[in-house]
C-alpha positions as MATLAB code, in Angstrom:
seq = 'XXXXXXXXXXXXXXXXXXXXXXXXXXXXXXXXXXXXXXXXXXXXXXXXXXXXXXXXXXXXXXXXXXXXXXXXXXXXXXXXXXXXXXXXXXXXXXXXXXXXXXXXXXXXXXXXXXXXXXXXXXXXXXXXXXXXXXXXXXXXXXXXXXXXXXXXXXXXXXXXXXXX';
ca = [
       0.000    0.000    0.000;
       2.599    2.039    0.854;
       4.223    1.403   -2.201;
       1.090    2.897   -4.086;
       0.862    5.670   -2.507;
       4.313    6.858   -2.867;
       3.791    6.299   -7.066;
       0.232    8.458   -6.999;
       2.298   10.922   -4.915;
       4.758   11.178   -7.134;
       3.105   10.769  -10.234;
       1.114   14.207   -8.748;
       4.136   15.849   -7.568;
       5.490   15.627  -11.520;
       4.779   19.287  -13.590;
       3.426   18.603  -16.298;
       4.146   21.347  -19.782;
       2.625   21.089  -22.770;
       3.067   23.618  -25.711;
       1.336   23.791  -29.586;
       4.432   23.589  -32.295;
       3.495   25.807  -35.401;
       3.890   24.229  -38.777;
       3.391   26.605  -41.545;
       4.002   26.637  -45.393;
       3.406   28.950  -48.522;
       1.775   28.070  -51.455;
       2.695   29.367  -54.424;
      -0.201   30.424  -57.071;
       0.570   28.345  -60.407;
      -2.042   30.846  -62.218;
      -0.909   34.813  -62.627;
      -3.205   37.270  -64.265;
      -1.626   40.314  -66.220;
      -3.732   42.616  -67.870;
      -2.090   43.096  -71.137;
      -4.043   46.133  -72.546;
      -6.004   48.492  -70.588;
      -9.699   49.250  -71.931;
     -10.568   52.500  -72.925;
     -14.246   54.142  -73.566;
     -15.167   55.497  -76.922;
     -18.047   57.629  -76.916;
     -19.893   57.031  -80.378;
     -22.949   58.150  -79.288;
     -24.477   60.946  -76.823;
     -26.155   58.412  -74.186;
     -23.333   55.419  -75.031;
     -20.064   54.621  -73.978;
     -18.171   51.597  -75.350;
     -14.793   49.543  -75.634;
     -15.698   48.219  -79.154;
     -12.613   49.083  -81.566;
     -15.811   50.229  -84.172;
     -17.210   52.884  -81.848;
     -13.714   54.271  -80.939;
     -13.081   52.478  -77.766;
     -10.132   49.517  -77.056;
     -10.313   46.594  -75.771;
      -9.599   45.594  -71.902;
      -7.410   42.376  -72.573;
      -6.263   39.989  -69.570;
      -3.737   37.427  -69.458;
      -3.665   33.872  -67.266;
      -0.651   32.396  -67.269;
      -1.132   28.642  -65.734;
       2.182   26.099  -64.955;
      -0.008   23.992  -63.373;
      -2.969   21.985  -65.692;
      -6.292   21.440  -64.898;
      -6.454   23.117  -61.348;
      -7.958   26.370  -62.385;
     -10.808   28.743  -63.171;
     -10.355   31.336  -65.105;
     -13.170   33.999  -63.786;
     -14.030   37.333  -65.423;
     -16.582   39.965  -64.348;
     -17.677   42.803  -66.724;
     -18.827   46.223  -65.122;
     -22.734   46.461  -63.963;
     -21.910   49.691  -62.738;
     -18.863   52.604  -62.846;
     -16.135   53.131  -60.130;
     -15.849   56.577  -60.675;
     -17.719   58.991  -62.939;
     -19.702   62.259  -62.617;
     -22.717   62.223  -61.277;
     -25.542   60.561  -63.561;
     -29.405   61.483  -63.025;
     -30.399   58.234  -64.960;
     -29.972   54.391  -65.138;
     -27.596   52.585  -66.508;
     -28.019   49.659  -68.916;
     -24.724   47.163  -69.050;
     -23.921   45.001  -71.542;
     -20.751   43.261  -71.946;
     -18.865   39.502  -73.302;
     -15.587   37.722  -72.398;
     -13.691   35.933  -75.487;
     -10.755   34.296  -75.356;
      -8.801   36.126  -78.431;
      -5.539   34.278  -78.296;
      -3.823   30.804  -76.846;
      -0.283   29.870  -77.093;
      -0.823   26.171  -77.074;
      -3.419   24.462  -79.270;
      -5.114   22.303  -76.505;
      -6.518   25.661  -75.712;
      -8.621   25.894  -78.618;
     -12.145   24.441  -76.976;
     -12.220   27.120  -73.910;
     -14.627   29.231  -75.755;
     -16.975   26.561  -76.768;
     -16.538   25.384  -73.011;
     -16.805   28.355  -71.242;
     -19.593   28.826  -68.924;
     -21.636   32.464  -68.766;
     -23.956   33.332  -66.303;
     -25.187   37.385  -65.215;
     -21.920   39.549  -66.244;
     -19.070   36.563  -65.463;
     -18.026   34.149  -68.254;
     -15.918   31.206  -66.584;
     -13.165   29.099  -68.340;
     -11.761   26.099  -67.071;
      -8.073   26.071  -67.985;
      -7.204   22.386  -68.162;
      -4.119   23.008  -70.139;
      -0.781   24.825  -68.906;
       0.439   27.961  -70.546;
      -1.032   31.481  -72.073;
      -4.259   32.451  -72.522;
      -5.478   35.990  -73.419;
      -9.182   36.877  -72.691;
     -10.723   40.378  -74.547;
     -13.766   41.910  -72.982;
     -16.506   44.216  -74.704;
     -18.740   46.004  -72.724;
     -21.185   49.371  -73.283;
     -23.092   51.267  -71.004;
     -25.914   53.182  -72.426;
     -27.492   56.181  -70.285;
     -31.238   56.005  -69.870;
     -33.685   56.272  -73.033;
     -31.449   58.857  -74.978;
     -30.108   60.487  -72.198;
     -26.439   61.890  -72.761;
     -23.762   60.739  -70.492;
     -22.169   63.959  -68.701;
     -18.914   65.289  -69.047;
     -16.479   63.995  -67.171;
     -13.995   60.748  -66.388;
     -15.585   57.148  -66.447;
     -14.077   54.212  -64.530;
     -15.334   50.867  -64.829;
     -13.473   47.777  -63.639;
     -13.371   44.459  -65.171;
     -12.634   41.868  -62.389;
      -9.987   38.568  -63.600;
      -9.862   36.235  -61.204;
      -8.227   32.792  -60.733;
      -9.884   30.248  -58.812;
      -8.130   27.156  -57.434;
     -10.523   23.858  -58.170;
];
């Protein structure tokens, strides 16, 4: 008996430490977006404002850049709305459409038959690794003949790359 005690009292008498060991990591992103050419607003009519290369504007063009097949979704938002312009006392209609315009490997060549479009996002699954450049069009068209303001529009097309 005595025996037992003496182990419980020293089992009790022991301090016990614990601690929590960090283990961290970084992942690198295998999928970099660039935008190639910034899009600019041609104004071919009072009440409309477009990127279209036939009413004046350019092109907003994006590039993915993927090392790493099949484990990404290429994601692109056109504008419902401006970041920054002067003040408008009408709505807004929005239209706009994401193409891929160029690939630089031929696997590539079914994305746009592929792609997925739903409300103002188109959605590409890039199964193969390398380049792929995306164009977007979009107008806005103030009111029912209503002319836009003077002034600076901003509008921002949103590229993202989503892991699957």
């Amino acid at each position: 008996m005595k025996k037992i005690l003496t182990i419980v009292a020293a089992v009790m008498a022991l301090n016990v430490m614990a601690t929590d060991v960090p283990v961290t990591g970084k992942v690198q992103m295998r999928c970099l977006i660039t935008t190639d050419t910034a899009g600019v607003y041609g104004n071919p009519a009072p009440q409309k404002l477009s990127t279209a290369v036939a009413d004046g504007g350019v092109l907003p063009v994006v590039r993915y850049d993927v090392t790493l097949a099949d484990n990404y979704i290429a994601k692109i938002t056109t504008p419902t709305s401006f970041s920054s312009s002067p003040a408008l006392n009408d709505t807004v209609t929005w239209t706009g459409s994401t193409l891929v315009s160029q690939t630089s490997d031929a696997g590539m060549s079914g994305y746009e038959a592929a792609k997925v479009a739903y409300d103002s996002t188109t959605e590409y699954d890039l199964t193969v690794a390398g380049s792929t450049w995306f164009t977007a069009t979009l107008s806005a068209t103030n009111g029912y003949d209503k002319s836009f303001p003077g002034g600076n529009y901003t509008a921002i097309v949103i590229a993202e790359c989503i892991a699957k």
